[in-house]
C-alpha positions as CSV (number, residue, x, y, z in Angstrom):
1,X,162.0,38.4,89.8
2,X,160.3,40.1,87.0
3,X,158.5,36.8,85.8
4,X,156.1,36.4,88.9
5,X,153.2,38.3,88.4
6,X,152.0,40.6,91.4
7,X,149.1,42.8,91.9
8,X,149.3,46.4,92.4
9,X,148.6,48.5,95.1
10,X,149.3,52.0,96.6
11,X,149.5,51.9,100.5
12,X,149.0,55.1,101.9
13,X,149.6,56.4,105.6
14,X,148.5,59.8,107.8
15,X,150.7,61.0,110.5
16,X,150.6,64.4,112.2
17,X,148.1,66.5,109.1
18,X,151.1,65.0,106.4
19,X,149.7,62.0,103.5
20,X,152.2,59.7,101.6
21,X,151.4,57.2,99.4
22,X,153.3,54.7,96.7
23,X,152.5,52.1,94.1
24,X,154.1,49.3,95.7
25,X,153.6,45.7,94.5
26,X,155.8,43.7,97.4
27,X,152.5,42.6,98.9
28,X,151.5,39.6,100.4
29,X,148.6,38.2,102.8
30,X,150.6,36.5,106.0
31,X,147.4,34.6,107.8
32,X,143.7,35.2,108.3
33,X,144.1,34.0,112.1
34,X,144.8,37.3,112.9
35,X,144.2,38.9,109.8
36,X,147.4,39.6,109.0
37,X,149.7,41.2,105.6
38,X,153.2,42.6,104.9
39,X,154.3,45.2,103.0
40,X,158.0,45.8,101.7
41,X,159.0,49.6,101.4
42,X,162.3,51.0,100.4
43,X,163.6,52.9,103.3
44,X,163.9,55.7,101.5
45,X,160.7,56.2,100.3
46,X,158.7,59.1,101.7
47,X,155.8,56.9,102.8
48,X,158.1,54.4,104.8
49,X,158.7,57.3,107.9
50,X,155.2,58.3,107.7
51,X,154.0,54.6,108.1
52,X,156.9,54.2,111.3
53,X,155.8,57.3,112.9
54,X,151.5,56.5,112.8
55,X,152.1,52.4,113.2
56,X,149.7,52.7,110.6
57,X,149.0,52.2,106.8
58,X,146.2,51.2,104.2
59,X,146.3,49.3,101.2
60,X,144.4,50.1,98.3
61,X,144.2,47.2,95.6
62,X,144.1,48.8,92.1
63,X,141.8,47.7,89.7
64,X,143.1,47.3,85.6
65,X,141.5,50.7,85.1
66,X,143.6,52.1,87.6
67,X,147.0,52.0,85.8
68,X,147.3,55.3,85.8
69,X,146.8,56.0,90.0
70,X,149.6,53.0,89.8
71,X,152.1,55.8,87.4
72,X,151.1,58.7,89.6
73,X,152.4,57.3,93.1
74,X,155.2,55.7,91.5
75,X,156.1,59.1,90.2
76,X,158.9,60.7,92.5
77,X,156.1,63.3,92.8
78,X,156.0,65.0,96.6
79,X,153.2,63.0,98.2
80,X,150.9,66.1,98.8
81,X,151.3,66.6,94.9
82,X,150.1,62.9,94.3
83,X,147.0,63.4,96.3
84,X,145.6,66.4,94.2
85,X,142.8,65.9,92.6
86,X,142.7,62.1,93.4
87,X,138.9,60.8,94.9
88,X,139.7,59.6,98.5
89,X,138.2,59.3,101.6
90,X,139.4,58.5,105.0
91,X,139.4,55.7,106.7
92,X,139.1,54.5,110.5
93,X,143.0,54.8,111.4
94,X,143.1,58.1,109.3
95,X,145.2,57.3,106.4
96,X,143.5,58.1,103.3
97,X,141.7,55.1,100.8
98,X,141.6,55.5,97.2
99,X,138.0,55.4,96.3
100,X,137.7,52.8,93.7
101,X,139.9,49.5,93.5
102,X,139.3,46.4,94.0
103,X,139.4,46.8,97.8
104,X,141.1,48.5,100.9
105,X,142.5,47.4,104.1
106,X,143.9,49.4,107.1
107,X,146.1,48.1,109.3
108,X,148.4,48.7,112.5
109,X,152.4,47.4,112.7
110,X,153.2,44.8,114.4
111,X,156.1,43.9,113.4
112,X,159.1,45.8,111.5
113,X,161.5,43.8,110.0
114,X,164.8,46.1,108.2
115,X,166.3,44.0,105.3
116,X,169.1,45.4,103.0
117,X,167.1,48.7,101.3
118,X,164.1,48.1,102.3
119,X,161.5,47.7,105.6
120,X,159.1,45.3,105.8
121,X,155.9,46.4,107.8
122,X,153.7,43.2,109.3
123,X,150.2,44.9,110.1
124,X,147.3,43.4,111.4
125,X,144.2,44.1,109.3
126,X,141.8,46.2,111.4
127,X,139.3,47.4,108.7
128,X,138.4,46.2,105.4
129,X,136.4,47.3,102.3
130,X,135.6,45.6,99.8
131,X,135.1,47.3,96.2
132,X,134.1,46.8,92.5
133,X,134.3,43.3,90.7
134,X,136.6,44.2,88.2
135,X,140.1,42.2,86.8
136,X,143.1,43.5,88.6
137,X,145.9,46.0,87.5
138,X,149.4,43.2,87.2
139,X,152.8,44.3,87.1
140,X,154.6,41.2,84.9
141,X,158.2,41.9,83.6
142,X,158.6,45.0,84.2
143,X,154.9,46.0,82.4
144,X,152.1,46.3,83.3
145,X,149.6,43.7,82.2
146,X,145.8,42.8,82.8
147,X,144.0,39.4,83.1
148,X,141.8,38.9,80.1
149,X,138.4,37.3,80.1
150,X,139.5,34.1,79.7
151,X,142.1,34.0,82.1
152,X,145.4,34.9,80.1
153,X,147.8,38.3,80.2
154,X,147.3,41.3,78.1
155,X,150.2,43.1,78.2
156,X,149.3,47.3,78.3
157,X,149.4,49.2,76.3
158,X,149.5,46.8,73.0
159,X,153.1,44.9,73.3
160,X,151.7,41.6,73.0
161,X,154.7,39.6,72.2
162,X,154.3,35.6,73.4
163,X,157.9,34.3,73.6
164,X,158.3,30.2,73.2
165,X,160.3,28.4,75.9
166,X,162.9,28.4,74.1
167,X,163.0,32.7,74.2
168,X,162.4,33.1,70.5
169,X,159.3,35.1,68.7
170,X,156.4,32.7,68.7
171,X,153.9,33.0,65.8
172,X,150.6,33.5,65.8
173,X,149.6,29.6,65.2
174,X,151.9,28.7,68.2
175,X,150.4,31.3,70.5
176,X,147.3,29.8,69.3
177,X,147.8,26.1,70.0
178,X,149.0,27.2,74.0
């Protein structure tokens, strides 16, 4: 699975005066008629109770700048430690949006589906924001990466190996000729 490249996000999610939030990259729009996305959260996580008791999450969509808000609610961090000091502000259903990124979205559950370790959450967008026009943050085997200029990865920090089909070191000319 680590060769399709995803976006990253954090979804956060308020219930009761207690924030959690993760980095979480199992993302997907379902349909536009409703407005409609999925999540996928390990059920162990301490965002996925928060987001079953409210019916409620956001998604914030990190921009390539924003590797390092990606590290900090990856971190197994307490969520009230990974809020500190982060800019947010709150949105309509209450659960707090990174400022920044690429965009947000809030949404209420619909549907719940449980699947081996994990929960996915079916929420119908209610509130959107739109942010900065910026390349996105991309998690590609097991790295992060960034969409050049001109279209192609960068892996991040600097391993920038190109592999041939065949698996084997590619020189510079080849990389050059694809």
């Amino acid at each position: 699975m680590g060769r399709f490249a995803t976006g990253v996000t954090v979804v956060t999610a308020h219930h009761r005066g207690v924030d959690a939030g993760m980095t979480v990259n199992a993302f997907v729009s379902v349909t536009l008629e409703p407005p409609t996305v999925l999540i996928c959260l390990n059920r162990r996580a301490d965002t996925t109770p928060v987001v079953e008791a409210s019916g409620k999450f956001a998604i914030t969509i990190l921009s390539a700048r924003e590797r390092h808000l990606s590290e900090l609610f990856a971190s197994r961090a307490p969520s009230h430690e990974k809020f500190q000091g982060v800019p947010l502000h709150r949105g309509t259903l209450g659960p707090p949006l990174l400022d920044g990124g690429l965009g947000s979205l809030e949404c209420e559950v619909v549907h719940r589906v449980e699947h081996g370790s994990h929960v996915l959450f079916f929420g119908q967008v209610v509130a959107l924001e739109t942010g900065g026009e910026e390349l996105p943050l991309v998690f590609w085997k097991s790295e992060y990466a960034r969409p050049s200029q001109g279209g192609l990865l960068v892996m991040c920090p600097s391993r920038n190996l190109s592999l041939s089909s065949k698996g084997s070191k590619a020189t510079p000319k080849e990389r050059k000729e694809r």
